[in-house]
Backbone and ligand atoms as CSV (ligand in chain L), in Angstrom:
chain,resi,resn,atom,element,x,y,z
A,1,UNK,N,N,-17.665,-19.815,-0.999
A,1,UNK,CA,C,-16.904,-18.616,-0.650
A,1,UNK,C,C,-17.743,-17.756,0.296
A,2,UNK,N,N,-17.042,-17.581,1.218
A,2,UNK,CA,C,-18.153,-16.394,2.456
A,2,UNK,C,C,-17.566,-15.153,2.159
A,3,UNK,N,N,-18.069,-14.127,3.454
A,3,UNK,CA,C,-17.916,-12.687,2.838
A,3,UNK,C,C,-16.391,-12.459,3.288
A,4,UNK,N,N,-15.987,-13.123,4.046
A,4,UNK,CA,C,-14.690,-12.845,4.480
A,4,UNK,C,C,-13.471,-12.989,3.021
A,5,UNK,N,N,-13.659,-13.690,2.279
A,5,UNK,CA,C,-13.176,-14.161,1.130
A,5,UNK,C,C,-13.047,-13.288,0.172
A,6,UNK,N,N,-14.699,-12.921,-0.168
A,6,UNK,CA,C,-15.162,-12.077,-0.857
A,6,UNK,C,C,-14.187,-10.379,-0.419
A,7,UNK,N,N,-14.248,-10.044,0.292
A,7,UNK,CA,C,-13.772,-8.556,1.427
A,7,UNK,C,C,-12.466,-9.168,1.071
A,8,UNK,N,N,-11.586,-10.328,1.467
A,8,UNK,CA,C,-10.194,-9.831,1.041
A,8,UNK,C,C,-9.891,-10.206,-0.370
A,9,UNK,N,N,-10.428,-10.519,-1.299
A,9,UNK,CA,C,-10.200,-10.728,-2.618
A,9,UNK,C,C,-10.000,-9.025,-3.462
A,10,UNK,N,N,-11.394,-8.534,-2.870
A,10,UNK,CA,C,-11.540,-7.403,-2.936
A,10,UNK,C,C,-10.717,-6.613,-2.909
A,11,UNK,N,N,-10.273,-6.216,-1.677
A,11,UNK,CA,C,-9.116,-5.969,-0.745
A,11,UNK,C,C,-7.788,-5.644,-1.386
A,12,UNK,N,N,-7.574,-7.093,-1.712
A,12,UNK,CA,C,-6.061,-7.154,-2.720
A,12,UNK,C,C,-6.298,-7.035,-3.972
A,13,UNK,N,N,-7.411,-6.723,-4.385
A,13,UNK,CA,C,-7.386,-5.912,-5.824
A,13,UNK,C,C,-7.110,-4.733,-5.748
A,14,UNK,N,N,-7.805,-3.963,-4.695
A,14,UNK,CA,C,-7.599,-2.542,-4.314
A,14,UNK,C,C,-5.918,-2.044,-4.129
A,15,UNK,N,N,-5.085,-3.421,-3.460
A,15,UNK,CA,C,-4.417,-3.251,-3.024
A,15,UNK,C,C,-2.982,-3.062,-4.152
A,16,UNK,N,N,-3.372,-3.856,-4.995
A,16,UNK,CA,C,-2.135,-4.223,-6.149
A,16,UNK,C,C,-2.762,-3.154,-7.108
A,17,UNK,N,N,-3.731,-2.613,-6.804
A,17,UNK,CA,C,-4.005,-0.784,-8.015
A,17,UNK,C,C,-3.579,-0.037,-7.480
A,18,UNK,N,N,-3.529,-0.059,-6.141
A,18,UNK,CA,C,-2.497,0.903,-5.476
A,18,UNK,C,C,-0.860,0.816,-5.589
A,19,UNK,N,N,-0.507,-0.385,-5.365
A,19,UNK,CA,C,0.544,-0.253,-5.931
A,19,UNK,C,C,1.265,-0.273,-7.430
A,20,UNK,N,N,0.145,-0.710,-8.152
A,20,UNK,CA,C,1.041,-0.138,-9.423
A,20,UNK,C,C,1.343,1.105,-9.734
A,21,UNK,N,N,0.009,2.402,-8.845
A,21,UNK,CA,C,0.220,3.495,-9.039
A,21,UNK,C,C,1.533,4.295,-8.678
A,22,UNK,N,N,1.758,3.469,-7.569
A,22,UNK,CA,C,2.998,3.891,-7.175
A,22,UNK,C,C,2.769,4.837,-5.947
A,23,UNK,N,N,3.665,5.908,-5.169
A,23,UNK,CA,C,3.691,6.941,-4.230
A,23,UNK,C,C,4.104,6.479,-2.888
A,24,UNK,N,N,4.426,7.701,-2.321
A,24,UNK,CA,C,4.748,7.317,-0.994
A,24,UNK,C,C,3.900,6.857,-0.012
A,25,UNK,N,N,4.338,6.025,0.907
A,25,UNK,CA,C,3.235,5.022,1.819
A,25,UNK,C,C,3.993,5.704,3.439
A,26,UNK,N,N,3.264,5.435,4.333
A,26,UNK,CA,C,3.782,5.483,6.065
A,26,UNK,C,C,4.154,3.826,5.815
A,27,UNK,N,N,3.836,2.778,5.706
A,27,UNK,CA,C,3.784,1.826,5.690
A,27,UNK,C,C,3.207,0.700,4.425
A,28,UNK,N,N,4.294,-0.273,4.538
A,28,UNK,CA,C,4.263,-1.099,3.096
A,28,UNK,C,C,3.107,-1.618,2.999
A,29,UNK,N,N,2.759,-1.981,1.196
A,29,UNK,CA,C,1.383,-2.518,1.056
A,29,UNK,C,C,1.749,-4.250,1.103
A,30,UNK,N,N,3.268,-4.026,1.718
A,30,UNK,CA,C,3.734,-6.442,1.799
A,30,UNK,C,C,2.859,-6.066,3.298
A,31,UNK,N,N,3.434,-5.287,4.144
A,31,UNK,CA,C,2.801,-5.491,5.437
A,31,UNK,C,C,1.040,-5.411,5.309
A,32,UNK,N,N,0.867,-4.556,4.715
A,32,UNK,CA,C,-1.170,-4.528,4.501
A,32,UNK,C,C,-1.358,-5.629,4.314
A,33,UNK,N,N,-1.310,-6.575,3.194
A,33,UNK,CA,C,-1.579,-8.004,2.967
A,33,UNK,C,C,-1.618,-8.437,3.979
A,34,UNK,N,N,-0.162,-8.903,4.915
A,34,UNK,CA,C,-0.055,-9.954,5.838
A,34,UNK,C,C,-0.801,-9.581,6.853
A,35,UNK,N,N,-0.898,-8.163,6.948
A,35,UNK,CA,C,-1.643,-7.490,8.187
A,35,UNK,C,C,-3.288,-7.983,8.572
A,36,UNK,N,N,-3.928,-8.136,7.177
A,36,UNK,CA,C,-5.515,-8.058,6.988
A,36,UNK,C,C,-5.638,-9.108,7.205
A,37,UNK,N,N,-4.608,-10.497,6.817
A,37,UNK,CA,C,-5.066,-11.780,6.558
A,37,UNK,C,C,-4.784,-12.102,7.690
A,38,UNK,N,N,-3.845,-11.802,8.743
A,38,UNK,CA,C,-3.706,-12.717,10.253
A,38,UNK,C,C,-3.914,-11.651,10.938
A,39,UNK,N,N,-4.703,-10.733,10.833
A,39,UNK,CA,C,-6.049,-9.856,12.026
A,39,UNK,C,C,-6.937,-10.681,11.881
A,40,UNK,N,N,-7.316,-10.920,10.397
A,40,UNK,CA,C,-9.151,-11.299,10.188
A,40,UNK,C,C,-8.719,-12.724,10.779
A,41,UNK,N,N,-7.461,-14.015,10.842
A,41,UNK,CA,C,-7.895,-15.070,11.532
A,41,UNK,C,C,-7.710,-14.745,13.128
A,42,UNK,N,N,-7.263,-13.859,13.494
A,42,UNK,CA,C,-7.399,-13.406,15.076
A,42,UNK,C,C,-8.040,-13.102,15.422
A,43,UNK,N,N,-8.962,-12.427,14.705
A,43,UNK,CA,C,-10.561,-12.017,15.042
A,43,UNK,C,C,-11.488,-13.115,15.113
A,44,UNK,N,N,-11.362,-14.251,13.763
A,44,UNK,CA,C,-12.136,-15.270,13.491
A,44,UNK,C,C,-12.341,-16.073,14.954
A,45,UNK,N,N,-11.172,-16.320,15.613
A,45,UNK,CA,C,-10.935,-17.235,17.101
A,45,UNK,C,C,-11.257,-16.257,18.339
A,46,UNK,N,N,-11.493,-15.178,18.400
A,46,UNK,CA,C,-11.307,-14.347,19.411
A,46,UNK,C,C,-13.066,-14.290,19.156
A,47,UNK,N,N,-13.328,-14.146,17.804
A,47,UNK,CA,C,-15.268,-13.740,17.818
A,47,UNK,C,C,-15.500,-15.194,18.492
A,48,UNK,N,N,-15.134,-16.356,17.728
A,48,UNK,CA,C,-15.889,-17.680,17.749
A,48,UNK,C,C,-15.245,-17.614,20.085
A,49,UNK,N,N,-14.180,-17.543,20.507
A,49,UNK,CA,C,-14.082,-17.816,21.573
A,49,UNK,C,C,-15.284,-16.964,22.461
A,50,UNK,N,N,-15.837,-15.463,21.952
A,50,UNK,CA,C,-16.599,-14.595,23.110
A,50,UNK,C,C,-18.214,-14.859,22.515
A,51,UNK,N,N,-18.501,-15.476,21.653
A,51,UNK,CA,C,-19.688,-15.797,21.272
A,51,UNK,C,C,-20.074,-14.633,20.451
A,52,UNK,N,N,-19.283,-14.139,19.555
A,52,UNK,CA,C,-19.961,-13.488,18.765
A,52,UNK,C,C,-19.550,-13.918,17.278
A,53,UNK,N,N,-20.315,-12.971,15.857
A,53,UNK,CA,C,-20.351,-13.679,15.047
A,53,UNK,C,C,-19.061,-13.525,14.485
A,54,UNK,N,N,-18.314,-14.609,14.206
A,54,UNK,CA,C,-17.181,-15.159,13.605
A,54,UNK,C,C,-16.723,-14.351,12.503
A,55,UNK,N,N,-17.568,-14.622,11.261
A,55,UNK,CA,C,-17.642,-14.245,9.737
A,55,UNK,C,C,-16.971,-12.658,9.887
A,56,UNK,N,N,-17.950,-12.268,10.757
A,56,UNK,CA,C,-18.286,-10.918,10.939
A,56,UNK,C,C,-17.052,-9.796,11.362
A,57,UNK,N,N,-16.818,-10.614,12.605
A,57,UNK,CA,C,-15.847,-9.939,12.885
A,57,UNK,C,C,-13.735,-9.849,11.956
A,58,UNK,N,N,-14.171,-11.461,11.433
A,58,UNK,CA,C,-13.097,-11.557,10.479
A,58,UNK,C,C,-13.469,-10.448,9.404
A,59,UNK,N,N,-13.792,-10.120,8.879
A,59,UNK,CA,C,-14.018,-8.721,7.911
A,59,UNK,C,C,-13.985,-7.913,8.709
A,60,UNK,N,N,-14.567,-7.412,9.614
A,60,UNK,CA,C,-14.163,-6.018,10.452
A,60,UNK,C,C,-12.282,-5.612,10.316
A,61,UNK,N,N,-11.781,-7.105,10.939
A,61,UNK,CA,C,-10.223,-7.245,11.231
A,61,UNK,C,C,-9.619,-6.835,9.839
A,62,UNK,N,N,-10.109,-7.302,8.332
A,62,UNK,CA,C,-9.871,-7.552,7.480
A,62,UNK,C,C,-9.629,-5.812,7.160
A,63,UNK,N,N,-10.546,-5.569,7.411
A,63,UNK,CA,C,-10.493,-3.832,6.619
A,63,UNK,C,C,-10.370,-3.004,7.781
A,64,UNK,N,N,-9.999,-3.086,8.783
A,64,UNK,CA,C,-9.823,-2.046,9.527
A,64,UNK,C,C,-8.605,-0.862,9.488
A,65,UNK,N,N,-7.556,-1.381,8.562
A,65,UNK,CA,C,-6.992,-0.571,8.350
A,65,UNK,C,C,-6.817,0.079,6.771
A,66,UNK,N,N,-8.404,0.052,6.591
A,66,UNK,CA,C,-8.689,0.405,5.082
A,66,UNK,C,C,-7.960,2.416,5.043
A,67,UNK,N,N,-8.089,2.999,6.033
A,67,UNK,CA,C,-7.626,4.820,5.910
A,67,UNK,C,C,-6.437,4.274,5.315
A,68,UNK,N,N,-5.725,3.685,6.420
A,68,UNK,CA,C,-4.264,3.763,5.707
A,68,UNK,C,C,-3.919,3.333,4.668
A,69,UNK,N,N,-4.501,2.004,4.348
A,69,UNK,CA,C,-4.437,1.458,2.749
A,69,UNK,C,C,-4.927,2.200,1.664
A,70,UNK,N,N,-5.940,3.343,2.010
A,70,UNK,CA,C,-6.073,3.912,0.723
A,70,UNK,C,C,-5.459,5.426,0.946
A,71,UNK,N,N,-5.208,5.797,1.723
A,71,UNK,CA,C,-4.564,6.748,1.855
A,71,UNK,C,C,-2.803,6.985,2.047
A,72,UNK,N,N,-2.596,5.857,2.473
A,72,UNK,CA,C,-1.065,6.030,2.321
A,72,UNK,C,C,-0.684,6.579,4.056
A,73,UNK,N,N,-1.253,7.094,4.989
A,73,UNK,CA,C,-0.884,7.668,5.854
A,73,UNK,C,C,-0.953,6.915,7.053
A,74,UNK,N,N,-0.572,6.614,8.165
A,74,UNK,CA,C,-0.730,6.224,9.104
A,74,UNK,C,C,-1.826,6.954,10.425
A,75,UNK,N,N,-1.067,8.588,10.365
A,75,UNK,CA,C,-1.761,9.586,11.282
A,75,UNK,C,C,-3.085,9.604,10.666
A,76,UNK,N,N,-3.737,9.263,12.028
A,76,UNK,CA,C,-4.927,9.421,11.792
A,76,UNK,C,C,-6.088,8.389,10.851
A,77,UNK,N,N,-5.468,7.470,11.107
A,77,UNK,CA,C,-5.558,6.335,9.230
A,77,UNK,C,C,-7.032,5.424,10.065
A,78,UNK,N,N,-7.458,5.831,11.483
A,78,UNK,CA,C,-8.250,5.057,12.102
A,78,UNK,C,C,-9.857,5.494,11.364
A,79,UNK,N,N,-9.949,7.017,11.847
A,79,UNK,CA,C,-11.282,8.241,11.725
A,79,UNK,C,C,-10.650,8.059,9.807
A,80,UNK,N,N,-9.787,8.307,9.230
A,80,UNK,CA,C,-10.102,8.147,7.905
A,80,UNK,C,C,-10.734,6.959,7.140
A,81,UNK,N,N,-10.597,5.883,7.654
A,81,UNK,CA,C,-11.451,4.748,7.955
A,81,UNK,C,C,-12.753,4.549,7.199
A,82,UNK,N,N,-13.459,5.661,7.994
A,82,UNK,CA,C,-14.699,5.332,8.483
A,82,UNK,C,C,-15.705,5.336,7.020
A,83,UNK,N,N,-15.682,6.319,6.266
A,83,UNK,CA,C,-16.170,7.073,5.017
A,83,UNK,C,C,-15.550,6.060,4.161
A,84,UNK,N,N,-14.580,5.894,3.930
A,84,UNK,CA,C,-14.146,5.196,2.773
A,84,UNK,C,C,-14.433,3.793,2.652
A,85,UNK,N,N,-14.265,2.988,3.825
A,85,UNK,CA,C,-14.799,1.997,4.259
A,85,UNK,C,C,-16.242,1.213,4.099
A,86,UNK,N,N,-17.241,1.998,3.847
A,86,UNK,CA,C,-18.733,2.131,4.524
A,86,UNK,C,C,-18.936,1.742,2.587
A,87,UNK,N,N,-18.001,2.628,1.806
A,87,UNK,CA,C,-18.331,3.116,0.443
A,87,UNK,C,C,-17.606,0.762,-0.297
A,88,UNK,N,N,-16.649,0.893,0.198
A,88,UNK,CA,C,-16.246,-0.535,-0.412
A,88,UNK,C,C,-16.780,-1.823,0.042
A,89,UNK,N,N,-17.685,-1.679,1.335
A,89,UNK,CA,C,-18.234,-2.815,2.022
A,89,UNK,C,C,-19.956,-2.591,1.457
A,90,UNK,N,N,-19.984,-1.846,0.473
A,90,UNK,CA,C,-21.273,-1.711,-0.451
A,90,UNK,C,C,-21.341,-2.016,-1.478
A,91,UNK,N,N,-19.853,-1.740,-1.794
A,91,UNK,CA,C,-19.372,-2.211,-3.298
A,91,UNK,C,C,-19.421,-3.105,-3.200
A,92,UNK,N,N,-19.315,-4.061,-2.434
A,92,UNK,CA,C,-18.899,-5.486,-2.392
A,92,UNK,C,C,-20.539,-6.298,-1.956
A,93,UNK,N,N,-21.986,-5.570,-2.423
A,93,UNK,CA,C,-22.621,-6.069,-1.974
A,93,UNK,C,C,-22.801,-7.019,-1.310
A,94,UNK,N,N,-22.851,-7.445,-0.221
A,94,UNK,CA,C,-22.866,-8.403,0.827
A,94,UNK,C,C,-22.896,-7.954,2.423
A,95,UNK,N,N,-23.352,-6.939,2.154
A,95,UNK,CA,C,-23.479,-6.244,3.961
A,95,UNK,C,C,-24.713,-5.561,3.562
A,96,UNK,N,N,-25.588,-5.551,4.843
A,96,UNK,CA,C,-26.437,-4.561,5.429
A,96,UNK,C,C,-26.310,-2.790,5.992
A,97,UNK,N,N,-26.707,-2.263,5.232
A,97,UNK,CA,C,-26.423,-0.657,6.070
A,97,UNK,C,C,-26.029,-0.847,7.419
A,98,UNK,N,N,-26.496,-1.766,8.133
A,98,UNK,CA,C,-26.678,-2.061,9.454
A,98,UNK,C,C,-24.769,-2.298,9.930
A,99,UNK,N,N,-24.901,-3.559,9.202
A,99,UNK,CA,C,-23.538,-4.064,9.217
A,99,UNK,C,C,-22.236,-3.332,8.834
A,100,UNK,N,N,-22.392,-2.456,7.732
A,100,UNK,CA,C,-21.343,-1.744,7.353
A,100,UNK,C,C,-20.971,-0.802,8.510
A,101,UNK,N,N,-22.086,-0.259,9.091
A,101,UNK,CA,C,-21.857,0.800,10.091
A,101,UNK,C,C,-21.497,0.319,11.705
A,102,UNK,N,N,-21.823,-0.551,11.376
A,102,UNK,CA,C,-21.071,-1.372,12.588
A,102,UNK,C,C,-19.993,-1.802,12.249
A,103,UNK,N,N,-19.149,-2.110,10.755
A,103,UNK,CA,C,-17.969,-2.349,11.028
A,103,UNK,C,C,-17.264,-1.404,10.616
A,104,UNK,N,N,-17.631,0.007,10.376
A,104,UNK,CA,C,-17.328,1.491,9.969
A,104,UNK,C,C,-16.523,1.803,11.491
A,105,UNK,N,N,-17.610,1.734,12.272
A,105,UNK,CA,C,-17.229,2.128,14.029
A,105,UNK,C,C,-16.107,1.602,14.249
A,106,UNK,N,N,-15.884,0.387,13.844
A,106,UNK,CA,C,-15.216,-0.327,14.956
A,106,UNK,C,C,-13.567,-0.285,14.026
A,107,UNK,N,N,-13.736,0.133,12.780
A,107,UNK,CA,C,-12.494,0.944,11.990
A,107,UNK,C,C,-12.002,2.217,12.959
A,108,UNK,N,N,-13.138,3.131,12.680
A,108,UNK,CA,C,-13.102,4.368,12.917
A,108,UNK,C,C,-12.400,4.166,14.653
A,109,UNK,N,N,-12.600,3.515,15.709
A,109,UNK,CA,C,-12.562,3.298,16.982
A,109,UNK,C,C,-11.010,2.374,17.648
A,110,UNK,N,N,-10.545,1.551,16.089
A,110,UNK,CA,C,-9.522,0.969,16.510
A,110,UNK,C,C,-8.255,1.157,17.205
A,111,UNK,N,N,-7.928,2.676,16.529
A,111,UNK,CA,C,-6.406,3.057,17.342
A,111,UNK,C,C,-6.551,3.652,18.633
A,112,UNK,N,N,-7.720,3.243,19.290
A,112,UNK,CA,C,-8.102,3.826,20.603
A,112,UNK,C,C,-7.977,2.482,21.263
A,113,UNK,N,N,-6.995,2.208,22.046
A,113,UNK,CA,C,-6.500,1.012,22.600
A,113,UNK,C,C,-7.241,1.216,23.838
A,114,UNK,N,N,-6.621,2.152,24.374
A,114,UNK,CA,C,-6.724,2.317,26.108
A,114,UNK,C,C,-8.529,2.136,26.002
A,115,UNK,N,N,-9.194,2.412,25.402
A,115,UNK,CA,C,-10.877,2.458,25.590
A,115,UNK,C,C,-11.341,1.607,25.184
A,116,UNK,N,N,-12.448,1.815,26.058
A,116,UNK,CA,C,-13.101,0.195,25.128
A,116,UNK,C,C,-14.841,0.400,24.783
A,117,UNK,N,N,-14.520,-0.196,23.352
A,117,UNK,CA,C,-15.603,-0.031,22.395
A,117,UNK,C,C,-16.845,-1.056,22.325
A,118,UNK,N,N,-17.133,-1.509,21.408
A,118,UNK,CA,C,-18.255,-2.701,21.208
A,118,UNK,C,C,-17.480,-3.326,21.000
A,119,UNK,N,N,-18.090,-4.685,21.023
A,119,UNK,CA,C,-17.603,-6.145,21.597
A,119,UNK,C,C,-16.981,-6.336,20.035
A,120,UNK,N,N,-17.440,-5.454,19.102
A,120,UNK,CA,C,-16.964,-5.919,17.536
A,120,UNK,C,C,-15.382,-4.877,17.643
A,121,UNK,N,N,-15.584,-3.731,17.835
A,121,UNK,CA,C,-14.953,-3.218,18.461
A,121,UNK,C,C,-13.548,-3.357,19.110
A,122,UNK,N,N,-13.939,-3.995,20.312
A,122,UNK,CA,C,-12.639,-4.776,21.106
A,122,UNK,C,C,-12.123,-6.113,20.292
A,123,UNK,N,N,-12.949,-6.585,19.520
A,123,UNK,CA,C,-12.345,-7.509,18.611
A,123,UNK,C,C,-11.395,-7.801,17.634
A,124,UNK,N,N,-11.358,-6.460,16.925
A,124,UNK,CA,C,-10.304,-5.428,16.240
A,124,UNK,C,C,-9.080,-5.110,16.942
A,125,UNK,N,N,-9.382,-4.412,18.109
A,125,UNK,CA,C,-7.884,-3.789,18.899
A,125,UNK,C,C,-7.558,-5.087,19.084
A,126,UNK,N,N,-8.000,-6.384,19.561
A,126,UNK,CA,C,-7.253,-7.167,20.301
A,126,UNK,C,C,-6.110,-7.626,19.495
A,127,UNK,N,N,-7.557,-8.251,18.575
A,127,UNK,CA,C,-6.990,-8.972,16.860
A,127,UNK,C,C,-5.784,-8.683,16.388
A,128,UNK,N,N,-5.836,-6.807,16.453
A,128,UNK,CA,C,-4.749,-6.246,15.947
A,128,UNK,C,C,-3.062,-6.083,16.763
A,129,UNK,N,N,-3.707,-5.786,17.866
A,129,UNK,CA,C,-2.079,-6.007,18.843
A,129,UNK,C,C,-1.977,-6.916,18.676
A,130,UNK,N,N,-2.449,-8.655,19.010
A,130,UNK,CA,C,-2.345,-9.589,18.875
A,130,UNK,C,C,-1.075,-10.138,17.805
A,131,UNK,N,N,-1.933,-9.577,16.375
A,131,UNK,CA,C,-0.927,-10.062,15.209
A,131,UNK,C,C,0.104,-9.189,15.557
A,132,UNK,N,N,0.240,-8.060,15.994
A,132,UNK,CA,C,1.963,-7.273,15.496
A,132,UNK,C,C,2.487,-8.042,16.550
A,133,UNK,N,N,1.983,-8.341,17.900
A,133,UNK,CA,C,2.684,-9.400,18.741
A,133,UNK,C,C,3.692,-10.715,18.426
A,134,UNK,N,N,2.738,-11.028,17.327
A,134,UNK,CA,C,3.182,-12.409,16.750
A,134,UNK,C,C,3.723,-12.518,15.877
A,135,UNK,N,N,4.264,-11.062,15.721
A,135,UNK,CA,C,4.888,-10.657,14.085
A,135,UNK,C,C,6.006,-10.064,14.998
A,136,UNK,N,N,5.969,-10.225,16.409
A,136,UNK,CA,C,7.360,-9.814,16.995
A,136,UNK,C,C,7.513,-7.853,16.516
A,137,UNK,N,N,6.271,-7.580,16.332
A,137,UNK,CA,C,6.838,-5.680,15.992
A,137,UNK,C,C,6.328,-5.225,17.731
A,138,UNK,N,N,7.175,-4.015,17.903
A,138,UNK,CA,C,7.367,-3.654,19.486
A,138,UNK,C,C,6.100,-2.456,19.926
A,139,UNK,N,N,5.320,-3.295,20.954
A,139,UNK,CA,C,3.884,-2.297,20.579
A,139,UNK,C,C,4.079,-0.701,21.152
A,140,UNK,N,N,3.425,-0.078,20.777
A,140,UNK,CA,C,3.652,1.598,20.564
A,140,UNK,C,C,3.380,2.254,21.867
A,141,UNK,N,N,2.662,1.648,22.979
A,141,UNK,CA,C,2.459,2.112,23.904
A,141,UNK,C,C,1.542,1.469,25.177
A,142,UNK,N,N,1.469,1.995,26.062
A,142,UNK,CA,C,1.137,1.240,27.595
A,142,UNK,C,C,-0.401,0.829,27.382
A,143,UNK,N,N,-1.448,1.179,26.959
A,143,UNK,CA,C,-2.488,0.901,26.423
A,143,UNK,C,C,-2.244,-0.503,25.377
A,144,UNK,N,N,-1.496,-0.571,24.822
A,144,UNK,CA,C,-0.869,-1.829,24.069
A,144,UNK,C,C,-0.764,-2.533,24.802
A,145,UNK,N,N,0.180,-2.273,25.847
A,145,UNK,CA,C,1.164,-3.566,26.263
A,145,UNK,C,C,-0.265,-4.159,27.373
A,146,UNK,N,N,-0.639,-3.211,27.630
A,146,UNK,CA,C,-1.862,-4.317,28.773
A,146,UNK,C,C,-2.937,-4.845,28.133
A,147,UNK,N,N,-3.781,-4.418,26.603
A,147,UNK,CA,C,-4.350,-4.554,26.052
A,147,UNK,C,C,-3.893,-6.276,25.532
A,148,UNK,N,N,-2.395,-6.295,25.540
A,148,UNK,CA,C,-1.871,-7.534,25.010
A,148,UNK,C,C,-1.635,-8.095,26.056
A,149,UNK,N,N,-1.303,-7.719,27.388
A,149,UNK,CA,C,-1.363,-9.106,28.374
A,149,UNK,C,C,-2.896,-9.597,28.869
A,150,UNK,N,N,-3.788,-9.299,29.056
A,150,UNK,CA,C,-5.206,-9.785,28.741
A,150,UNK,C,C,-5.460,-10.334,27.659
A,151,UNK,N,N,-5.356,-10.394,26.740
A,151,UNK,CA,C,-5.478,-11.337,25.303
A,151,UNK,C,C,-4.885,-12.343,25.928
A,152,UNK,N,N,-3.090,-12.258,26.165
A,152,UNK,CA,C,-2.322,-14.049,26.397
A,152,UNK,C,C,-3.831,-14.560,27.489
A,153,UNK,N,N,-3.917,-13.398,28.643
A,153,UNK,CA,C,-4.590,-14.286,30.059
A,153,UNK,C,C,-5.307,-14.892,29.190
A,154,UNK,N,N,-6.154,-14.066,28.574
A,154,UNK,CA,C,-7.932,-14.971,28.267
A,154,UNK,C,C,-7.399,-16.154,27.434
A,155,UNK,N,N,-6.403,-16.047,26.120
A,155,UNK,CA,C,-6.209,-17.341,25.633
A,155,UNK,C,C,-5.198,-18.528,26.495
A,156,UNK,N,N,-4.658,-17.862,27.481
A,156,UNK,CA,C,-3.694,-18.924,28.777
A,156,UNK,C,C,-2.273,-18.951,27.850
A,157,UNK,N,N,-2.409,-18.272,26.863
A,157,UNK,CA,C,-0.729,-18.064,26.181
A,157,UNK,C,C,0.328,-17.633,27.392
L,1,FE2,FE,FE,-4.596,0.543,12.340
C-alpha cells in the first residue's frame, strides 16, 4: 500500500463522518469521492508524463479539495485548504513537514487557474479541469477553457 492509498482511505473515512453528520454542502460528498479518485489518477500520468514525482503528486490531486470537504463550502474552499490540510497529511504520518507544505500550497493555489504555480502546483489545476472535462461538467471560466486546451495539446487528445 503507498501513500496515495493510505491519503484516500483516510480521506473516505473523513468523508462518510461527514456525512453521517449530516448538513448542508455547496457540493455532494458522491461528487468528493469520484472527484479525489480521478484527479489523483490525472495527476498520477500528468506527474509520471513531466518527470516529476508520481506518488506525490497523486495525493496533492487527492486532497486538494480538502476546504471544501471539510467545510461544506465551495467559496473560497481553495485558501481554506491550506490549515486543515497540513493538520490530516500529519495525521496520516507519512509526509515530511517539507512535503505537507508543499502539498498545502498547491491546495491553497488551486482555484487560481489563470496563474501559474509550481510544477506540483500546475499539476493539480490541470488534473483538476481535466477530470470535470471528462466528467463532461461545463468549465467555469476562460482561464479554464485554455488551461484545458493545453492539457488535450500536451496529451495530443
Ligand atoms: Fe477545488
Amino acid at each position: 500500500m503507498n501513500r496515495v492509498f493510505k491519503v484516500q482511505r483516510m480521506l473516505l473515512e473523513r468523508i462518510a463522518a461527514l456525512e453521517r453528520a449530516g448538513g448542508e454542502r455547496d457540493t455532494s460528498l458522491q461528487w468528493e469521492r469520484m472527484h479525489l479518485a480521478s484527479c489523483a489518477r490525472n495527476g498520477y500520468f500528468l506527474a509520471a508524463r513531466r518527470g516529476y514525482d508520481a506518488e506525490l503528486a497523486a495525493v496533492a490531486c487527492s486532497v486538494h479539495d480538502y476546504g471544501r470537504i471539510v467545510t461544506g463550502r465551495h467559496e473560497d474552499h481553495a485558501a481554506a485548504g491550506y490549515e486543515p490540510v497540513k493538520v490530516f497529511l500529519g495525521e496520516s504520518g507519512c509526509f515530511t513537514a517539507e512535503e505537507a507544505e508543499l502539498i498545502a500550497l498547491a491546495v491553497k493555489g488551486h482555484s487560481s487557474k489563470g496563474e501559474i504555480g509550481s510544477a506540483l502546483e500546475e499539476i493539480v489545476k490541470d488534473a483538476d479541469v481535466l477530470d470535470c472535462h471528462q466528467y463532461g461538467i461545463p468549465l467555469p471560466g476562460e482561464s479554464y477553457r485554455r488551461r484545458l486546451a493545453a492539457i488535450l495539446a500536451e496529451l495530443g487528445l
